[in-house]
Z-matrix of the N, CA and C atoms (Angstrom, degrees):
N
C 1 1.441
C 2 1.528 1 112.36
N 3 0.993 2 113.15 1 -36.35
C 4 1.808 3 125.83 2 -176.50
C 5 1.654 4 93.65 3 -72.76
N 6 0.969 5 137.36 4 -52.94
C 7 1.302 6 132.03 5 171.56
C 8 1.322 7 112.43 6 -27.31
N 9 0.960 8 156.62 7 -79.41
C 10 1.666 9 174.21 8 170.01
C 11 1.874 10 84.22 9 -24.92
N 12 1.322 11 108.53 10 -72.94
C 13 1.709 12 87.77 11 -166.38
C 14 1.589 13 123.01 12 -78.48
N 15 1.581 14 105.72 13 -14.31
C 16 1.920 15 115.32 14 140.67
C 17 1.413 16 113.30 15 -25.35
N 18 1.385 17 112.91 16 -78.85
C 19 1.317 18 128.47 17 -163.43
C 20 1.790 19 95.87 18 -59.87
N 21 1.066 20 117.36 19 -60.35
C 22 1.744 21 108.11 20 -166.72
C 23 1.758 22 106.13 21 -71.36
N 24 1.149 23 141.26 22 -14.96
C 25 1.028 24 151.48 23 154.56
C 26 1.761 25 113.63 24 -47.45
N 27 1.691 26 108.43 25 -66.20
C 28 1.441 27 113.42 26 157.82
C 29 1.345 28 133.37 27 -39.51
N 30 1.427 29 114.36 28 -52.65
C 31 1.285 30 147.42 29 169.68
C 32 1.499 31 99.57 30 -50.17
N 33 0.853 32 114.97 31 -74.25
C 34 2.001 33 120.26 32 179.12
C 35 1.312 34 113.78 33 -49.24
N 36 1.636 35 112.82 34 -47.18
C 37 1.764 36 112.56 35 -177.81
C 38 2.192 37 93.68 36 -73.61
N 39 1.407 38 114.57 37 -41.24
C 40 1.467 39 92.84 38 -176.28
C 41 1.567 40 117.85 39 -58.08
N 42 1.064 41 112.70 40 -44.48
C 43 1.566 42 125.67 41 169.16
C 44 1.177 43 116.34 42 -32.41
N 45 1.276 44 110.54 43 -77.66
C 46 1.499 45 112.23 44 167.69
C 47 2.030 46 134.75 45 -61.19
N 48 1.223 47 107.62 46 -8.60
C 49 1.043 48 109.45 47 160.82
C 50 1.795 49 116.79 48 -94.20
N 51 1.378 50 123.29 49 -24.69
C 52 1.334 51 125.63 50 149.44
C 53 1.245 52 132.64 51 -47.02
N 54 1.485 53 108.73 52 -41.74
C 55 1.803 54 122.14 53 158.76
C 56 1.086 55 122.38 54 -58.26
N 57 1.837 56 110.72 55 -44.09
C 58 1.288 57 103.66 56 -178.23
C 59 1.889 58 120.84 57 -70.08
N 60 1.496 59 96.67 58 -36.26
C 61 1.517 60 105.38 59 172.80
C 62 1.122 61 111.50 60 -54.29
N 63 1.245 62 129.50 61 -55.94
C 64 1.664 63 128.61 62 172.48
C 65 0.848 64 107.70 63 -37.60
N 66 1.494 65 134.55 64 -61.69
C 67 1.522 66 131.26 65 -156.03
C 68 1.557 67 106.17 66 -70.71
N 69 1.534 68 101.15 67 -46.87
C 70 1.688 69 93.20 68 -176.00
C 71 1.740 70 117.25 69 -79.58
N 72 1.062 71 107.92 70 -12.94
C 73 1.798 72 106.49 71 163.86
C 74 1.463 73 83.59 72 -78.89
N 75 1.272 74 162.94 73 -119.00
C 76 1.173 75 165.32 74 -100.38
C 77 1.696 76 96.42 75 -54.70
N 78 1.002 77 111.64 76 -72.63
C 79 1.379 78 135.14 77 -173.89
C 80 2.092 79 91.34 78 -37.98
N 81 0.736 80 110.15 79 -100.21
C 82 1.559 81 111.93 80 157.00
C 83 1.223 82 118.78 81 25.46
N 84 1.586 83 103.08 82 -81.66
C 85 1.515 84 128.59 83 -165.18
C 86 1.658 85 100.49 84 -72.62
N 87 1.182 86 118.46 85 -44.32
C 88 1.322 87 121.52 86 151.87
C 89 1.698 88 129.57 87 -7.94
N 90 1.642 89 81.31 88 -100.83
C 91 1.367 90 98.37 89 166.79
C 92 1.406 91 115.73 90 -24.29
N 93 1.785 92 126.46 91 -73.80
C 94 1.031 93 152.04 92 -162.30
C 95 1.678 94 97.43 93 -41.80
N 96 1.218 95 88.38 94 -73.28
C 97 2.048 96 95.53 95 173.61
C 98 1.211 97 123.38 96 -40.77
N 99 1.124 98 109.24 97 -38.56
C 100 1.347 99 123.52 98 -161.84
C 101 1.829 100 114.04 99 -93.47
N 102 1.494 101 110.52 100 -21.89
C 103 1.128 102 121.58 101 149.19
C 104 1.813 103 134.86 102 -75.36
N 105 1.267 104 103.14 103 -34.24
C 106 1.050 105 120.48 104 178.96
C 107 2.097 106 108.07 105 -78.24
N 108 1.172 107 104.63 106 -35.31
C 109 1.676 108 118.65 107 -177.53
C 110 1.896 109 83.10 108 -71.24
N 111 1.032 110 141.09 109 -63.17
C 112 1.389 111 155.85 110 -163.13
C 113 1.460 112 100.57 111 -54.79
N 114 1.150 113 135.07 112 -47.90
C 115 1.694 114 136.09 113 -178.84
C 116 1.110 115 94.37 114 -92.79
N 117 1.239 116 151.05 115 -35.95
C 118 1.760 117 124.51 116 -172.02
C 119 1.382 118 97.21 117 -63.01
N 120 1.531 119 112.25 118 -39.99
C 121 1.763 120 107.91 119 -142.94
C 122 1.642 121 89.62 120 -97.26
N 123 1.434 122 125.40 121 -27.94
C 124 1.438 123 104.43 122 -173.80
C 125 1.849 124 112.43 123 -86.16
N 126 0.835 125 124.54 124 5.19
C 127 1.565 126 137.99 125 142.94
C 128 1.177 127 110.14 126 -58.05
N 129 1.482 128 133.73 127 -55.86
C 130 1.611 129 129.24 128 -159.10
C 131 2.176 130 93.53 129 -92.40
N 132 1.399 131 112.55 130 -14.59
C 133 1.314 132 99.15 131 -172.85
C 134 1.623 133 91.70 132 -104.80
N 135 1.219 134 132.97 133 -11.65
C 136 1.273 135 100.53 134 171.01
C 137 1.619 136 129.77 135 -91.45
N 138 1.822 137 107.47 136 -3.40
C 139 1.321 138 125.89 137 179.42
C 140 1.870 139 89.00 138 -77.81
N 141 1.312 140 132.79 139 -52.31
C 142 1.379 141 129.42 140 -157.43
C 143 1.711 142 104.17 141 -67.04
N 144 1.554 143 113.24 142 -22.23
C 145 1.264 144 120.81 143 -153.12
C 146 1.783 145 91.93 144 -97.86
N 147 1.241 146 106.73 145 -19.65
C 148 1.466 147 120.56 146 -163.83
C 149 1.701 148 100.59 147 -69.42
N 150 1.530 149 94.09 148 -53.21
C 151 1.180 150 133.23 149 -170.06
C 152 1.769 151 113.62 150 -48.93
N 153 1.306 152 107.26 151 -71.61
C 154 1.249 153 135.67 152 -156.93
C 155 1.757 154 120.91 153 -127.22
N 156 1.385 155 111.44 154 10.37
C 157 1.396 156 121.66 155 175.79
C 158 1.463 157 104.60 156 -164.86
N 159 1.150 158 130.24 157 90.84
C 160 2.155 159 111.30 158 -157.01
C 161 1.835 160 74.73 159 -94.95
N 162 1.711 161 139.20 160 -53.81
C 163 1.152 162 117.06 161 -154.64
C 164 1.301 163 114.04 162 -65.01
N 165 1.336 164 134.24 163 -14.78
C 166 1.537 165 131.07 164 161.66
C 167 1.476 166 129.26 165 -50.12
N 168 1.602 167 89.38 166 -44.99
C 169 1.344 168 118.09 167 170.98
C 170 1.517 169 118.74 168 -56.46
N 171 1.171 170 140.03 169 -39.21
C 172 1.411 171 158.15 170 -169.09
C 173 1.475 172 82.72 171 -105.23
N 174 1.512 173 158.52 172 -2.74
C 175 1.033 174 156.20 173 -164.03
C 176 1.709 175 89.80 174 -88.17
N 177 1.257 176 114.96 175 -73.97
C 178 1.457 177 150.16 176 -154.97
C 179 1.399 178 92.92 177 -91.77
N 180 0.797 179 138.25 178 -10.88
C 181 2.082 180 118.21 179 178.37
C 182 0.986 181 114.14 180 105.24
N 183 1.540 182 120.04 181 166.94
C 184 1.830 183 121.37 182 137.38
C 185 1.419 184 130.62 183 -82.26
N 186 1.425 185 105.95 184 -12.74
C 187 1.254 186 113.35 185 172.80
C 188 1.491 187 122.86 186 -74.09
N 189 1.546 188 112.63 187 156.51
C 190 1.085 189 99.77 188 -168.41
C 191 1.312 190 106.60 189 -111.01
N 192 1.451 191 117.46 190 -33.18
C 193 1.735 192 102.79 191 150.61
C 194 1.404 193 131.44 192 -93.25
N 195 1.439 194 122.25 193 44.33
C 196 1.627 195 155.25 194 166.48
C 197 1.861 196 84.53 195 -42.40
N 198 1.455 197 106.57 196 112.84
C 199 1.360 198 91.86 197 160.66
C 200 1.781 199 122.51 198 -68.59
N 201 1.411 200 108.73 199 -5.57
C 202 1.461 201 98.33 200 165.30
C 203 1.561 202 128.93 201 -72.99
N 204 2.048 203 96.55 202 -22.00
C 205 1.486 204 100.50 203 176.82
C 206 1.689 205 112.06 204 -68.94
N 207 0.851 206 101.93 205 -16.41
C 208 2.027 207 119.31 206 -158.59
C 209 1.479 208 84.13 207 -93.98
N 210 1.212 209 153.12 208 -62.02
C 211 1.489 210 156.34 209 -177.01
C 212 1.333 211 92.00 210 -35.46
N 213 1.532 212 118.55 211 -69.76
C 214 1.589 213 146.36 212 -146.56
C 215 1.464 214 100.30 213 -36.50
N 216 1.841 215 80.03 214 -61.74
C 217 1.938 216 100.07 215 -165.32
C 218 1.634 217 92.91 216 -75.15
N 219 1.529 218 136.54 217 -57.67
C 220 1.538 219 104.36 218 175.00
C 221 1.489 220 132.93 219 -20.12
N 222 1.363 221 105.28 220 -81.60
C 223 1.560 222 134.76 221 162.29
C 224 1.678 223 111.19 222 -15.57
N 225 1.224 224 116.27 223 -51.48
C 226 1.748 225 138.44 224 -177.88
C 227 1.880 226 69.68 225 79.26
N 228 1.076 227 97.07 226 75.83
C 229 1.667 228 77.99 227 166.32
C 230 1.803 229 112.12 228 -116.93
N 231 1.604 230 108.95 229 34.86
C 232 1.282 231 131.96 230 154.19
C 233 1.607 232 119.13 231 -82.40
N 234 1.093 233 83.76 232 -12.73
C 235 2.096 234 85.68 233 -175.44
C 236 1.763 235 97.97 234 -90.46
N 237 1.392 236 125.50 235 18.15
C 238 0.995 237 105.50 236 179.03
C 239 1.508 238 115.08 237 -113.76
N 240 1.668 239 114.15 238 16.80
C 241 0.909 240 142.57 239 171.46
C 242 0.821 241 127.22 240 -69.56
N 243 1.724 242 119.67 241 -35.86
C 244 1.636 243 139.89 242 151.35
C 245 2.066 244 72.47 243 93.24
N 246 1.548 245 137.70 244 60.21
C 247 1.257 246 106.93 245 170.00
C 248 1.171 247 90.14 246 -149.06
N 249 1.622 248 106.86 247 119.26
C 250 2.006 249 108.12 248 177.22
C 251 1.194 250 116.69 249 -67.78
N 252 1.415 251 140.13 250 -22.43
C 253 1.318 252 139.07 251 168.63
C 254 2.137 253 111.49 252 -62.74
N 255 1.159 254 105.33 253 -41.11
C 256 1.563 255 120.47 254 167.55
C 257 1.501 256 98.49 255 -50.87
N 258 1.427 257 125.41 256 -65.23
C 259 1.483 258 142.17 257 -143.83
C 260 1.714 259 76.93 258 -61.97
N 261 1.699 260 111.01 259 -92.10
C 262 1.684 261 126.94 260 174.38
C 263 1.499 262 103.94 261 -2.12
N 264 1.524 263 107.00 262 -47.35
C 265 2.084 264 94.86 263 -154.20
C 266 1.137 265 77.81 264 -89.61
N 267 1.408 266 141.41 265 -57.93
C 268 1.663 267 120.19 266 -137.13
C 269 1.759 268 101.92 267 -84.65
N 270 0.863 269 133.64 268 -39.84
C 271 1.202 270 142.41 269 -143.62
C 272 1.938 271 101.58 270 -55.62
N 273 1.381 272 120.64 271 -40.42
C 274 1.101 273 143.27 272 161.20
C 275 1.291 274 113.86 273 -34.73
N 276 1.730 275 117.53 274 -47.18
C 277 1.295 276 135.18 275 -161.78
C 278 1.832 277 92.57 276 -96.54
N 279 1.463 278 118.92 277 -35.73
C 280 1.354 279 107.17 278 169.70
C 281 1.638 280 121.16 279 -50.55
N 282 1.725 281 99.90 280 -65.10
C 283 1.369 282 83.10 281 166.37
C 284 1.469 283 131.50 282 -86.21
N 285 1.188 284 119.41 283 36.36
C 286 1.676 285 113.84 284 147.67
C 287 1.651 286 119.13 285 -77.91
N 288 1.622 287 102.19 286 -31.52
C 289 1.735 288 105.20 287 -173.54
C 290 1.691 289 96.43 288 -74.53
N 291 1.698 290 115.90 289 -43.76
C 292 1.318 291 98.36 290 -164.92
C 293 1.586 292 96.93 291 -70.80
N 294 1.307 293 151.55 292 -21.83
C 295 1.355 294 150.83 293 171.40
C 296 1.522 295 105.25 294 -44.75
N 297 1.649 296 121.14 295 -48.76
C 298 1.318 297 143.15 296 -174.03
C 299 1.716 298 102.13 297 -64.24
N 300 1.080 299 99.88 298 -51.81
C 301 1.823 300 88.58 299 172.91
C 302 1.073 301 135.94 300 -95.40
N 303 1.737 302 110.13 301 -7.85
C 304 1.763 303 120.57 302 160.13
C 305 1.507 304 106.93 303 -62.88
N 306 1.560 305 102.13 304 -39.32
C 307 1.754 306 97.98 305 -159.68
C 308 1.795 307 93.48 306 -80.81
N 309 1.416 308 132.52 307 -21.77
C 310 1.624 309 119.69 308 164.99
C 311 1.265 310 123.49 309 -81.31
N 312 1.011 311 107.68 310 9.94
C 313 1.883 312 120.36 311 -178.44
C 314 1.473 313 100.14 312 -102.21
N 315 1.707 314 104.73 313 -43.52
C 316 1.686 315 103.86 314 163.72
C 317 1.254 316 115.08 315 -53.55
N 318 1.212 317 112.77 316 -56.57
C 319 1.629 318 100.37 317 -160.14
C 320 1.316 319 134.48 318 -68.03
N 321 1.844 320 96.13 319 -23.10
C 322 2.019 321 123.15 320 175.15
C 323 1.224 322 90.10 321 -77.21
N 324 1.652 323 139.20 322 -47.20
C 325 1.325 324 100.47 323 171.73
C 326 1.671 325 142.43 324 -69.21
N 327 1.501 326 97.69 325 -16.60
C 328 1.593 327 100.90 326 163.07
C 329 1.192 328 117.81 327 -60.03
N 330 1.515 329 124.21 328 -35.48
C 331 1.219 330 138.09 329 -161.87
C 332 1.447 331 110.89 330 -70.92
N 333 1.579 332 104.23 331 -43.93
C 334 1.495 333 110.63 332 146.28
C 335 1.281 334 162.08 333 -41.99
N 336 1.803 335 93.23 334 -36.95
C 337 0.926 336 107.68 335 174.61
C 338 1.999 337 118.63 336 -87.34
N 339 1.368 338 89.88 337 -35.17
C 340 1.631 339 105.55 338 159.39
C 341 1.968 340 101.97 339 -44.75
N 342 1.451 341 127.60 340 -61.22
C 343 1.069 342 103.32 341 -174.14
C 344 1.680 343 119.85 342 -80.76
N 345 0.856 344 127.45 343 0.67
C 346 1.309 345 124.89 344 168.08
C 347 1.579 346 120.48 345 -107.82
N 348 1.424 347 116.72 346 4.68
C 349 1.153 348 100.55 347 158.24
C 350 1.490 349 115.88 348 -120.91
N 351 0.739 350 94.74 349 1.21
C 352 1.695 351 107.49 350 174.39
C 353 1.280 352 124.40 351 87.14
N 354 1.243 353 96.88 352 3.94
C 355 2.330 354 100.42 353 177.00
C 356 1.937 355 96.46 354 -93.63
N 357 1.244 356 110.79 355 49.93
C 358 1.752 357 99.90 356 143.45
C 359 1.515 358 116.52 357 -109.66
């Protein structure tokens, strides 16, 4: 008789450690993209910004992980430039940051889920 609630017991901890793996490979792959989308494009937006807007530029930093640059691209606070060539380059780099905090929202919730179900 204990067998039957064995098996759904197993069944529940595999489940949930399959979710959690998903989420934290997901979460991961995320990030990765989302970092990598973030350095191509904040190279090409800080030469355009250099270029053709310098007080924006001194707005946002030299750094490139400046949490003001990381705000910037949240915010889209490039559209306030009124400049469609700005909009085109950065927008790419916006969603790399929001990629950057979907894929750490993945992984704290795996991390979560690891402590509440008990497969850490």
């Amino acid at each position: 008789m204990t067998t039957g609630l064995d098996d759904a017991i197993v069944e529940k901890r595999l489940t949930m450690l399959a979710t959690r793996e998903f989420l934290l490979i997901m979460g991961l792959g995320l990030i990765v993209a989302g970092l990598t989308a973030y350095v191509i494009v904040w190279m090409l937006v800080a030469v355009h910004l250099r270029d053709h807007n310098p007080p924006m530029r001194q707005q946002i930093g030299n750094v490139l992980v400046a949490p003001r640059a990381l705000l910037w691209y949240l915010r889209a606070g490039y559209r306030a430039a009124h400049d469609a060539s700005l909009n085109a380059l950065a927008l790419p780099g916006s969603v790399g940051v929001w990629a950057i905090v979907a894929g750490g929202a993945s992984c704290a919730i795996s991390q979560l889920l690891a402590i509440i179900g008990g497969t850490r």
